[in-house]
Backbone atoms as SQL, in Angstrom:
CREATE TABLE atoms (id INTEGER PRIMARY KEY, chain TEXT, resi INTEGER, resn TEXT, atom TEXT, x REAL, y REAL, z REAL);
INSERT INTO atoms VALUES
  (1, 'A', 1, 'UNK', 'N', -8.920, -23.594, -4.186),
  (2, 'A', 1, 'UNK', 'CA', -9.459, -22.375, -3.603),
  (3, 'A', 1, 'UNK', 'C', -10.523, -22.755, -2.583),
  (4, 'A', 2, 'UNK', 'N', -10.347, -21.928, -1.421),
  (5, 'A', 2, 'UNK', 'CA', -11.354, -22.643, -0.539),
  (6, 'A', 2, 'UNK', 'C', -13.089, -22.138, -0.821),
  (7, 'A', 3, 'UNK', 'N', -13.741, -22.875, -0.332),
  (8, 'A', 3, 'UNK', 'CA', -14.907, -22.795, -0.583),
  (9, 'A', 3, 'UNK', 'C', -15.520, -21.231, -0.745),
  (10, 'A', 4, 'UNK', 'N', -16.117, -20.470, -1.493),
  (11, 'A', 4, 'UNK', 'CA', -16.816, -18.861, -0.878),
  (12, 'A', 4, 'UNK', 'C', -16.083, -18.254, -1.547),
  (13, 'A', 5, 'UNK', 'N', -14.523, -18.239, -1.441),
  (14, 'A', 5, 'UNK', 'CA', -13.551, -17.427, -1.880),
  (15, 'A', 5, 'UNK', 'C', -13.055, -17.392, -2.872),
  (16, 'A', 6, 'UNK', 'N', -13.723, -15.994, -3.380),
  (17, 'A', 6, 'UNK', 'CA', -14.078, -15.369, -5.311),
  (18, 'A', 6, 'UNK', 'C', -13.012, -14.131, -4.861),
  (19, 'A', 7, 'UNK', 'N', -12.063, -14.237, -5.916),
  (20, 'A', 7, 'UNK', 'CA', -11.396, -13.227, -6.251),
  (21, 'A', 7, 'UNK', 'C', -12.404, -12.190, -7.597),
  (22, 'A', 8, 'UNK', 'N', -12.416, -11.177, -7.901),
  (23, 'A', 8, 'UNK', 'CA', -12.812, -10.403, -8.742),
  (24, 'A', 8, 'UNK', 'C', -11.998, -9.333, -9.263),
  (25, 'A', 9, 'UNK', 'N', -11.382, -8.834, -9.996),
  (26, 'A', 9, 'UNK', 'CA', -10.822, -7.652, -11.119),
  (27, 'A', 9, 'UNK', 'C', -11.217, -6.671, -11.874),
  (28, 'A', 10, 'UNK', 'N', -11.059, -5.782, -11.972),
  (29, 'A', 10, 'UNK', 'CA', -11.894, -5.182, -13.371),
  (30, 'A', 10, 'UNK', 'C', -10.343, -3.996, -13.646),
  (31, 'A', 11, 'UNK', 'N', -9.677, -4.718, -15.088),
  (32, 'A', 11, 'UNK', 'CA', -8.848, -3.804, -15.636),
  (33, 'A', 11, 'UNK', 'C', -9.336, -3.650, -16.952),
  (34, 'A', 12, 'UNK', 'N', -9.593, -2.777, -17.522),
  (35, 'A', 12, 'UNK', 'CA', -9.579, -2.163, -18.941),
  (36, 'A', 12, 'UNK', 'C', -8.812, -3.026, -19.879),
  (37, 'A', 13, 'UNK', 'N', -9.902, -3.215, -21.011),
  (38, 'A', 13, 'UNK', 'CA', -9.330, -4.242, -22.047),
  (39, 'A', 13, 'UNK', 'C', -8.195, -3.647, -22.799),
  (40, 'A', 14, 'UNK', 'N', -8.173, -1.992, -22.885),
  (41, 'A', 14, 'UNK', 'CA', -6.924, -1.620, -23.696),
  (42, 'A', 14, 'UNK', 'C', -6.913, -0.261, -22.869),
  (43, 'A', 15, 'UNK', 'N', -5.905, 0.188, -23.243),
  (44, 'A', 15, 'UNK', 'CA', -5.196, 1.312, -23.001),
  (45, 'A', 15, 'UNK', 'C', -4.121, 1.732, -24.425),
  (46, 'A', 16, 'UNK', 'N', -3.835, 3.188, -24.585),
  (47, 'A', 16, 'UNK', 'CA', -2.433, 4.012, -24.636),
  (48, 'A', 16, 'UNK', 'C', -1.173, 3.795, -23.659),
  (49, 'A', 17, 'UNK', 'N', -0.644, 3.004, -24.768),
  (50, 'A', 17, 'UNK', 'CA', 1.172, 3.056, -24.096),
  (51, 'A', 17, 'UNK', 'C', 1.363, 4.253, -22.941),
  (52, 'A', 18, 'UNK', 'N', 1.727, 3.898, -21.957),
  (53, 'A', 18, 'UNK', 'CA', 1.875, 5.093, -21.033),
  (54, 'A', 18, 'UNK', 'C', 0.858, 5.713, -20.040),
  (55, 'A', 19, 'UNK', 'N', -0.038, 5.137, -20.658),
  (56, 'A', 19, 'UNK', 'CA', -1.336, 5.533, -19.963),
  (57, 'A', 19, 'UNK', 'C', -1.723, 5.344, -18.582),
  (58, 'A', 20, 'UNK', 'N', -2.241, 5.845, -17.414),
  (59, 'A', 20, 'UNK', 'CA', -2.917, 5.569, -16.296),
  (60, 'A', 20, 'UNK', 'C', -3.923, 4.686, -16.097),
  (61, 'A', 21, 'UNK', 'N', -4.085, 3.811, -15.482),
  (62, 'A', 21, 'UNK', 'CA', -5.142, 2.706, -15.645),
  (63, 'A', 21, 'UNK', 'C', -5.953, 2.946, -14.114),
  (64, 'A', 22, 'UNK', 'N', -7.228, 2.442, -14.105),
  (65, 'A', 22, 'UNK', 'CA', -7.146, 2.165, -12.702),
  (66, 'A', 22, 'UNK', 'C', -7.662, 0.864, -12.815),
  (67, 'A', 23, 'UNK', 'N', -7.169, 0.298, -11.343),
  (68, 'A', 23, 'UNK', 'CA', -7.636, -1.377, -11.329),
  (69, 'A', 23, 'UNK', 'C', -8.752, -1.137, -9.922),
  (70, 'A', 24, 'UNK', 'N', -9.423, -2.280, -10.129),
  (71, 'A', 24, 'UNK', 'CA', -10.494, -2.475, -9.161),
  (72, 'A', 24, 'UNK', 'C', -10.075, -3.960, -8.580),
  (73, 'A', 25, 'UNK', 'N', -9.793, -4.036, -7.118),
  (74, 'A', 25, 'UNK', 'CA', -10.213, -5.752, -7.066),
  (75, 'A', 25, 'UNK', 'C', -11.105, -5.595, -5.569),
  (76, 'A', 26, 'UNK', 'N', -11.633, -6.887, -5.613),
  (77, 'A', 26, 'UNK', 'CA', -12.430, -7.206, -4.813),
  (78, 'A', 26, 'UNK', 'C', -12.374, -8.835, -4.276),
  (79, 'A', 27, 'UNK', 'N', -12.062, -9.530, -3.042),
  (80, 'A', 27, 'UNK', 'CA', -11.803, -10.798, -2.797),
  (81, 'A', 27, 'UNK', 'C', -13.024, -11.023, -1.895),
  (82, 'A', 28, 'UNK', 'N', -13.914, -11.933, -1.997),
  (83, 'A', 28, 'UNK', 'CA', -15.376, -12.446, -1.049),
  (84, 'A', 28, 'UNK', 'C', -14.340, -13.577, -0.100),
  (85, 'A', 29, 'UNK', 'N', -14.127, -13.156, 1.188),
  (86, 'A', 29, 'UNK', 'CA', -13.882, -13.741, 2.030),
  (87, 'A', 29, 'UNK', 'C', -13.998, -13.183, 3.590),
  (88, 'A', 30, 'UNK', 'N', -14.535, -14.041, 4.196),
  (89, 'A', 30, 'UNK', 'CA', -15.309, -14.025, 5.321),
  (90, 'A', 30, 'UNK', 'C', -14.376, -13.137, 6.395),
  (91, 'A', 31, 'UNK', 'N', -12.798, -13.050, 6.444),
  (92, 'A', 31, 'UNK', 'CA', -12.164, -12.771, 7.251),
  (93, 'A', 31, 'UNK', 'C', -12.489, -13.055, 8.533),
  (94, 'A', 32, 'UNK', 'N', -12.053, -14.683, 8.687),
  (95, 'A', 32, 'UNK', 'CA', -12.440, -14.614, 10.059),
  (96, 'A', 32, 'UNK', 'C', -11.174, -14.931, 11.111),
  (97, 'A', 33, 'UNK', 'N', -11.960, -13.881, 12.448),
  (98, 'A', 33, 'UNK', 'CA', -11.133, -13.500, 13.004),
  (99, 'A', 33, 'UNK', 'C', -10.135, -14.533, 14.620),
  (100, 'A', 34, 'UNK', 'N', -10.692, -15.751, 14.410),
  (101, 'A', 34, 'UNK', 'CA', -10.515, -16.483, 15.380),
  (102, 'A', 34, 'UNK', 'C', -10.698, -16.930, 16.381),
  (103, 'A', 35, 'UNK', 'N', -11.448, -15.867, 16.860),
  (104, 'A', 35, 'UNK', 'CA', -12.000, -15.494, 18.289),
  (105, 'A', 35, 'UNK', 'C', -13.615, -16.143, 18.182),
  (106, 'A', 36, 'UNK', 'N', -14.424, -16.438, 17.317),
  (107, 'A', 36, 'UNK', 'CA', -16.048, -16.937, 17.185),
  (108, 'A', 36, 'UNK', 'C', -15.822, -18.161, 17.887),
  (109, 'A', 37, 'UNK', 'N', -16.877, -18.783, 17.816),
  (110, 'A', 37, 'UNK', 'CA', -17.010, -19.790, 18.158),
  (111, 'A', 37, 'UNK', 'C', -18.208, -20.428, 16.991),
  (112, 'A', 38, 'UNK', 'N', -18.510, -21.418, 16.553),
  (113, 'A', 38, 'UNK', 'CA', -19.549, -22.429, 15.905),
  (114, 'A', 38, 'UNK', 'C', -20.798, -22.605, 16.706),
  (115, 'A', 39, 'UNK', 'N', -21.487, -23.272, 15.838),
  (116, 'A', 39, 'UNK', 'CA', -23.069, -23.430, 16.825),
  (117, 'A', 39, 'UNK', 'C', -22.788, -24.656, 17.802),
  (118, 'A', 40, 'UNK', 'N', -21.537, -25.260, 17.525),
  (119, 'A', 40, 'UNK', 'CA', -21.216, -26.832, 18.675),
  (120, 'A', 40, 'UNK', 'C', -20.262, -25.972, 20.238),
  (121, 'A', 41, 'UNK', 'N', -19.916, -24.789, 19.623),
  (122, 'A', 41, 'UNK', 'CA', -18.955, -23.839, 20.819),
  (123, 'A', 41, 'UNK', 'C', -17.522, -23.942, 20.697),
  (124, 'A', 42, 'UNK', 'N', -17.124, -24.834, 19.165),
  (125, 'A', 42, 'UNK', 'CA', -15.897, -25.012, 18.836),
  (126, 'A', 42, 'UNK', 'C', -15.321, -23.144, 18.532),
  (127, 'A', 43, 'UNK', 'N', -14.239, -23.267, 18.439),
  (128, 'A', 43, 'UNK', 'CA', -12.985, -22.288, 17.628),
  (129, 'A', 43, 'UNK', 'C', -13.252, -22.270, 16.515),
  (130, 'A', 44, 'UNK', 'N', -14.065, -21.139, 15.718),
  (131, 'A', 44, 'UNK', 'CA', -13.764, -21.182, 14.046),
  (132, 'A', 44, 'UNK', 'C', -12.274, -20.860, 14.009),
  (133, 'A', 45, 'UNK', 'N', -11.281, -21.459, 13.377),
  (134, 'A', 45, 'UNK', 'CA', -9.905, -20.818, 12.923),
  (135, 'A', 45, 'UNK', 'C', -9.802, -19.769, 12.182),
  (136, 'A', 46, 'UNK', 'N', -8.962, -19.085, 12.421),
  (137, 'A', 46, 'UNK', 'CA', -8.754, -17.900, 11.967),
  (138, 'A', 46, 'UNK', 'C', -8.504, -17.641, 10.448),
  (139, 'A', 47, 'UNK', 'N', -8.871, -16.943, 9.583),
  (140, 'A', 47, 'UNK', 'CA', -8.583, -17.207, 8.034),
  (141, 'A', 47, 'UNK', 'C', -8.424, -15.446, 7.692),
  (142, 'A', 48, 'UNK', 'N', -7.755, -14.846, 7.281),
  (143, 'A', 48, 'UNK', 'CA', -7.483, -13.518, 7.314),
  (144, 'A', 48, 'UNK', 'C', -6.870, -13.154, 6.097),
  (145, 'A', 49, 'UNK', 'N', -6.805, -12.737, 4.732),
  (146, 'A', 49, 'UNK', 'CA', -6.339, -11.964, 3.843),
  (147, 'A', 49, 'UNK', 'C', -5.023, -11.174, 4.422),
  (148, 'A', 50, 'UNK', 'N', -4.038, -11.928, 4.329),
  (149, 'A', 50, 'UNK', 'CA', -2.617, -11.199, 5.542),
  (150, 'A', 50, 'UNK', 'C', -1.897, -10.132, 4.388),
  (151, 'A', 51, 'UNK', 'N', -2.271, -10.274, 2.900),
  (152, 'A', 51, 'UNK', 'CA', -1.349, -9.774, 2.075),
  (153, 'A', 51, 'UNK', 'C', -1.720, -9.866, 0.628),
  (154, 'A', 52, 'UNK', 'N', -1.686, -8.486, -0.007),
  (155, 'A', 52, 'UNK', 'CA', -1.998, -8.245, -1.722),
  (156, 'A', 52, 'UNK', 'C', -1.291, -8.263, -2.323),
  (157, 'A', 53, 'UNK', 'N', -0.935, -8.456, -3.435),
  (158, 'A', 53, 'UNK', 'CA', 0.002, -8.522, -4.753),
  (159, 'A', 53, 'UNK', 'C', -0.188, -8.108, -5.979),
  (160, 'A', 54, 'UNK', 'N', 0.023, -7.139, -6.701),
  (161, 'A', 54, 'UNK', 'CA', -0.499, -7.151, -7.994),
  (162, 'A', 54, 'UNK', 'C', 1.031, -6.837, -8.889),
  (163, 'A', 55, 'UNK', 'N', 1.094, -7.732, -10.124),
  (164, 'A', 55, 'UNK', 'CA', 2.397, -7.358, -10.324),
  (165, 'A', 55, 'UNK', 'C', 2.059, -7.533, -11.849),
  (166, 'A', 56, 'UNK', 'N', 2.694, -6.395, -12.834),
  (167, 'A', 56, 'UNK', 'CA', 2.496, -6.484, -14.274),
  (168, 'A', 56, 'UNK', 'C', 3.498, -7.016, -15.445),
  (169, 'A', 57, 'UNK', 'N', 3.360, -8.282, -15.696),
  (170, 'A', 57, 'UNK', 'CA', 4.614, -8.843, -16.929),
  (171, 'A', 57, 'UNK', 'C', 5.467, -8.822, -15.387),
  (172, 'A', 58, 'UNK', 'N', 5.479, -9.534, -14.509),
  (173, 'A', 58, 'UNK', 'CA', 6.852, -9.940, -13.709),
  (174, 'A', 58, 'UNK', 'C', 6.964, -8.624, -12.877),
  (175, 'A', 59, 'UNK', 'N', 6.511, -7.578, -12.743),
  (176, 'A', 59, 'UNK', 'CA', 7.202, -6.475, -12.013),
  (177, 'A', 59, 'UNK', 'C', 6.230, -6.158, -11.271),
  (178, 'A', 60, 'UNK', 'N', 6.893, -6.123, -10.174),
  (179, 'A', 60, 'UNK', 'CA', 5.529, -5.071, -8.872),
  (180, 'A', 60, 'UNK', 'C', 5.077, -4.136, -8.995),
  (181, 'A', 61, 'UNK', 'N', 3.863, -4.167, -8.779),
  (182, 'A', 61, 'UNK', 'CA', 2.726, -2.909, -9.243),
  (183, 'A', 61, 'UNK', 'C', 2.360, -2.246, -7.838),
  (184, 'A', 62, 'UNK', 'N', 2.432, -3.186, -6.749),
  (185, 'A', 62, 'UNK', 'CA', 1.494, -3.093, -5.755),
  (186, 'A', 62, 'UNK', 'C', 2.013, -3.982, -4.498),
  (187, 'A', 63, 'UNK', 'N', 2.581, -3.994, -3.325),
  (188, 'A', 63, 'UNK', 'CA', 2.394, -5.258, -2.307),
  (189, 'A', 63, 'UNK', 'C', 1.988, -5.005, -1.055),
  (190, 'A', 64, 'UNK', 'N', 0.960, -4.837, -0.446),
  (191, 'A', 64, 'UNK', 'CA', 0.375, -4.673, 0.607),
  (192, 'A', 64, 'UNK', 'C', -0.074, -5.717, 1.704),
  (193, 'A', 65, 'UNK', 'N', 0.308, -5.493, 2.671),
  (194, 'A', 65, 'UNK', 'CA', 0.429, -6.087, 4.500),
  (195, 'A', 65, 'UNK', 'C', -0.825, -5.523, 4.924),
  (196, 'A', 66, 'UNK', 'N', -1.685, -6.811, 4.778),
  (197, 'A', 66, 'UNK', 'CA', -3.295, -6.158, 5.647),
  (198, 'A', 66, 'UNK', 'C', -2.819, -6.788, 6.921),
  (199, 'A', 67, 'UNK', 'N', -3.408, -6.163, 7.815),
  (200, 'A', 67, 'UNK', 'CA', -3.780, -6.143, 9.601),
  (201, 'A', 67, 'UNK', 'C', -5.094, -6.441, 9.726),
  (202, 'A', 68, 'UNK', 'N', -5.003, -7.457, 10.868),
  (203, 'A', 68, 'UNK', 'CA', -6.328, -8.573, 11.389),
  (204, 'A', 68, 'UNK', 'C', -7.711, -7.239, 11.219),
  (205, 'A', 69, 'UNK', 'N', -7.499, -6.406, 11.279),
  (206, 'A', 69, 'UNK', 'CA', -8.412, -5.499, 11.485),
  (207, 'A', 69, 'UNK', 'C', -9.426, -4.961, 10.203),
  (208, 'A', 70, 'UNK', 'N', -8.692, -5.301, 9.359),
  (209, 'A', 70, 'UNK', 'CA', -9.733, -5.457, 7.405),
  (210, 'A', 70, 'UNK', 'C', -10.800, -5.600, 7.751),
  (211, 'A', 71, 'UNK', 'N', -11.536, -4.943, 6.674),
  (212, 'A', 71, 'UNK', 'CA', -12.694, -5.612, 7.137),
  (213, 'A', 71, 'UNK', 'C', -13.307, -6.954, 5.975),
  (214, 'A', 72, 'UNK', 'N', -14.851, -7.403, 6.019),
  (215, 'A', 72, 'UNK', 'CA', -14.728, -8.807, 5.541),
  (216, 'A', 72, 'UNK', 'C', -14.587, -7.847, 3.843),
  (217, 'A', 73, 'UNK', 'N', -14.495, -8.939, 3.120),
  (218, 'A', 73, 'UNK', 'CA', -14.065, -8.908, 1.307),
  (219, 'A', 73, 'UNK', 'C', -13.253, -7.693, 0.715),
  (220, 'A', 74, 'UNK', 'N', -12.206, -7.389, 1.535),
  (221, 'A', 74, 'UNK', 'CA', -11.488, -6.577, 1.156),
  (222, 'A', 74, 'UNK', 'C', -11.641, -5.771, -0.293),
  (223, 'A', 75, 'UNK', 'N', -11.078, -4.444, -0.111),
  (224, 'A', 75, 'UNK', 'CA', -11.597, -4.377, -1.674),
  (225, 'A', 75, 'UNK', 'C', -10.313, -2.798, -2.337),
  (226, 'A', 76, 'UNK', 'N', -9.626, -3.051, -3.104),
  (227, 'A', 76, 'UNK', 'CA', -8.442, -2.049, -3.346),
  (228, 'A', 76, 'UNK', 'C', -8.560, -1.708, -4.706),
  (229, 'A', 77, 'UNK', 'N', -8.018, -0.754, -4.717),
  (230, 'A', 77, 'UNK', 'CA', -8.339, 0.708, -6.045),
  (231, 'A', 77, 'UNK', 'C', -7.373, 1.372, -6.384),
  (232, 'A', 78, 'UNK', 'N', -6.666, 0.736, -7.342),
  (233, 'A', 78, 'UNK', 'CA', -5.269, 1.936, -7.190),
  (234, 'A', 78, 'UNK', 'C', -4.890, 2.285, -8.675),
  (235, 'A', 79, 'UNK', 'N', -4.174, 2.638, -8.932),
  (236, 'A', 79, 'UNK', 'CA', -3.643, 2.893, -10.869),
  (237, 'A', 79, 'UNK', 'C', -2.262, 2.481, -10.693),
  (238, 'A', 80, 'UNK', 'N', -2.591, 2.022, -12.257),
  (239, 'A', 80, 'UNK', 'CA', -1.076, 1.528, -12.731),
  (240, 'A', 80, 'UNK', 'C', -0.599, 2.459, -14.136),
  (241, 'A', 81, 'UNK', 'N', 0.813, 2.642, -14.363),
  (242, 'A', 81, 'UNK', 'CA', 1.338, 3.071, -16.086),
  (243, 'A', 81, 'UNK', 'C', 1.264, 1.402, -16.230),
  (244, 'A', 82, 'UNK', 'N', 0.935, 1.603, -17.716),
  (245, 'A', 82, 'UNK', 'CA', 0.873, 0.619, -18.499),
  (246, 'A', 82, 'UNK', 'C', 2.020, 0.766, -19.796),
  (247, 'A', 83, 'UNK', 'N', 2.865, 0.635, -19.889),
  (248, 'A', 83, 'UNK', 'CA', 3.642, 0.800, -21.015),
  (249, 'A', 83, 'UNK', 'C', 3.996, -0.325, -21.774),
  (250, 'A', 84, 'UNK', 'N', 3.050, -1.207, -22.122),
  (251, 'A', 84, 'UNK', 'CA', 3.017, -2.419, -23.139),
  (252, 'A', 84, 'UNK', 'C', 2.035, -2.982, -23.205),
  (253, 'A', 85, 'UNK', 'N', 1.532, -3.924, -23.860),
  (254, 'A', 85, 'UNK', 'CA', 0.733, -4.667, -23.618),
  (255, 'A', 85, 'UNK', 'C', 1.236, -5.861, -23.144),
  (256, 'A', 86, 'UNK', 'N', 0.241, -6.538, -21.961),
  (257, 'A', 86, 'UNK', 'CA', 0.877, -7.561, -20.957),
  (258, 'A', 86, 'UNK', 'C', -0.159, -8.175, -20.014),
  (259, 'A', 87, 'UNK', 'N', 0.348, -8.708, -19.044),
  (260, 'A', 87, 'UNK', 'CA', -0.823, -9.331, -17.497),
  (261, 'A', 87, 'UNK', 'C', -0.392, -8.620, -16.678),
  (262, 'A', 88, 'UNK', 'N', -1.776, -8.699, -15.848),
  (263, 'A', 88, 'UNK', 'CA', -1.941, -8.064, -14.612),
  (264, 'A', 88, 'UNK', 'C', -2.290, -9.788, -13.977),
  (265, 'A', 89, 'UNK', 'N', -1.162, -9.949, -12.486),
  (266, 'A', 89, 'UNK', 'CA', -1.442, -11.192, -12.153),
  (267, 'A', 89, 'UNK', 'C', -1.953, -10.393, -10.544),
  (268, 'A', 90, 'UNK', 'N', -2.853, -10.905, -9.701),
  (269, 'A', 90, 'UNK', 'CA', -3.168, -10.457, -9.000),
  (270, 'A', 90, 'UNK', 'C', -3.078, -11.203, -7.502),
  (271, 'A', 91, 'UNK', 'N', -2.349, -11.466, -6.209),
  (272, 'A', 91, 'UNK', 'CA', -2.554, -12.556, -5.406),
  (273, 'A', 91, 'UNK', 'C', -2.925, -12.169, -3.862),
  (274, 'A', 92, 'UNK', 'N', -3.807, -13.111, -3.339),
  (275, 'A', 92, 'UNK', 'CA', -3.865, -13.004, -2.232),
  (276, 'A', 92, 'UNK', 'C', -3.877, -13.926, -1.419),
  (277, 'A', 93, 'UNK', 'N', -2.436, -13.730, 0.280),
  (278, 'A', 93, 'UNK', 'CA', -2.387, -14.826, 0.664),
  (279, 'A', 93, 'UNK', 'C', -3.273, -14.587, 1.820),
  (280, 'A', 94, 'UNK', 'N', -3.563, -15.793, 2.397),
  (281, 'A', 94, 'UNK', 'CA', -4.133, -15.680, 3.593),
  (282, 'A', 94, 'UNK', 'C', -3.460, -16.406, 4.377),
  (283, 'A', 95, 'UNK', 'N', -4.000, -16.203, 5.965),
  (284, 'A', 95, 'UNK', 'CA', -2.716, -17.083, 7.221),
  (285, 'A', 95, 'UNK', 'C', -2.845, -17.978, 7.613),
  (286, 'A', 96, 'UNK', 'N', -4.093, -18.392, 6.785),
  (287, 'A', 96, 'UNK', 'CA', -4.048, -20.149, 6.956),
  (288, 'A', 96, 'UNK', 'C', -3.427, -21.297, 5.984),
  (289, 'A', 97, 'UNK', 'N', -2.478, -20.383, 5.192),
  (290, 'A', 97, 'UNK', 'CA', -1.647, -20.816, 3.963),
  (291, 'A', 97, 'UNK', 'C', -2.472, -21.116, 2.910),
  (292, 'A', 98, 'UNK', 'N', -3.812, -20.528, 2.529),
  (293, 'A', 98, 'UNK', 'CA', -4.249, -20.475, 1.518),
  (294, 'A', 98, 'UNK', 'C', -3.520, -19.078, 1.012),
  (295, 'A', 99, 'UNK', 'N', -3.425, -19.356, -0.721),
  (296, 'A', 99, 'UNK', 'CA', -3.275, -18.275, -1.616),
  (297, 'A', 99, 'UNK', 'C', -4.277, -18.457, -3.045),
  (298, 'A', 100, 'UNK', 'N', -4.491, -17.154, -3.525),
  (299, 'A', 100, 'UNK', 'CA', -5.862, -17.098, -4.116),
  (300, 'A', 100, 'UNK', 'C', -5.398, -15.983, -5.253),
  (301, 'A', 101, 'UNK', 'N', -5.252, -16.495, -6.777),
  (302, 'A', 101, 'UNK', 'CA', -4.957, -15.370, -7.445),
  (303, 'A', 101, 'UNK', 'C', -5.870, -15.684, -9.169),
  (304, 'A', 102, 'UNK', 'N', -5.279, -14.467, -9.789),
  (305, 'A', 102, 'UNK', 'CA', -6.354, -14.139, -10.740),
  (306, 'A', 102, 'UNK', 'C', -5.369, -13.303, -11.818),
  (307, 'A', 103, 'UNK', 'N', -5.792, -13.453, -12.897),
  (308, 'A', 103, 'UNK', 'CA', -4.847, -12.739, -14.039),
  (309, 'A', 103, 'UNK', 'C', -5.651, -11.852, -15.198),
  (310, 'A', 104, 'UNK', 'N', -5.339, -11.071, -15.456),
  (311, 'A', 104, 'UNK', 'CA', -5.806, -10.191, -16.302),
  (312, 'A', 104, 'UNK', 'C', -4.844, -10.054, -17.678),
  (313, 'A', 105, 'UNK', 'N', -5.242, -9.583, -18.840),
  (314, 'A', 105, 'UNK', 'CA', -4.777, -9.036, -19.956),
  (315, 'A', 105, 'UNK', 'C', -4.946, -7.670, -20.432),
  (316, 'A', 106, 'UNK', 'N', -4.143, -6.992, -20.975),
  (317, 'A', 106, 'UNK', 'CA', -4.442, -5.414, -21.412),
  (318, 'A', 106, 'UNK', 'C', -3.635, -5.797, -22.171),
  (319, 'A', 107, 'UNK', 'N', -4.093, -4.826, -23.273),
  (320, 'A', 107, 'UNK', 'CA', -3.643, -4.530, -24.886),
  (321, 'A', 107, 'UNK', 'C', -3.250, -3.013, -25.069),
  (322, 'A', 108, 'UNK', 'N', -2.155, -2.873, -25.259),
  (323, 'A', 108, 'UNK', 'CA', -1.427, -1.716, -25.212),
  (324, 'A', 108, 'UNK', 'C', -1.523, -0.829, -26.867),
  (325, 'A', 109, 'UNK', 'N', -1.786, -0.075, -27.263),
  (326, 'A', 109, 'UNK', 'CA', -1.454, 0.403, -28.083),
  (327, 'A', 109, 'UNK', 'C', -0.871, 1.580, -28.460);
């Protein structure tokens, strides 16, 4: 994982079979956009969060196409049904071929 770049989660330790969840994530990354320059006047390269993933026990929950235009530490909020108990795996790639992910557990009852 590159340096800075903290993925964060917050899903509910349990739920009701069937139930509505909501998930929180949050990724600390600089999004940078390519165009800066360094204090020497070099090119910082471009590093951008291009794409989200959240998928539960193997199945898509979620897959989202961010545009250069995000802003920095992205941050997404959405609900899931939960109908078992299982993982929440969470990923994010970026376009400098880093990928950055994180897993969760919920207990279904």
């Amino acid at each position: 994982m590159a340096s800075g770049v903290k993925p964060r989660v917050k899903v509910p330790k349990t739920a009701a079979a069937g139930e509505t969840i909501t998930i929180k994530t949050l990724i600390s990354h600089k999004m940078e956009s390519g165009q800066r320059k360094d204090a020497d006047g070099n090119t910082i390269p471009r590093s951008i969060i291009n794409r989200f993933v959240a998928e539960f026990n193997g199945q898509n929950v979620i897959d989202v196409a961010l545009e250069p235009a995000i802003s920095t530490n992205p941050y997404f909020q959405f609900d899931a049904i939960v109908p078992e108990s299982g993982e929440f795996k969470f990923t994010w790639y970026d376009d400098d071929g880093s990928v950055y992910d994180t897993a969760k557990k919920i207990t279904v009852s």
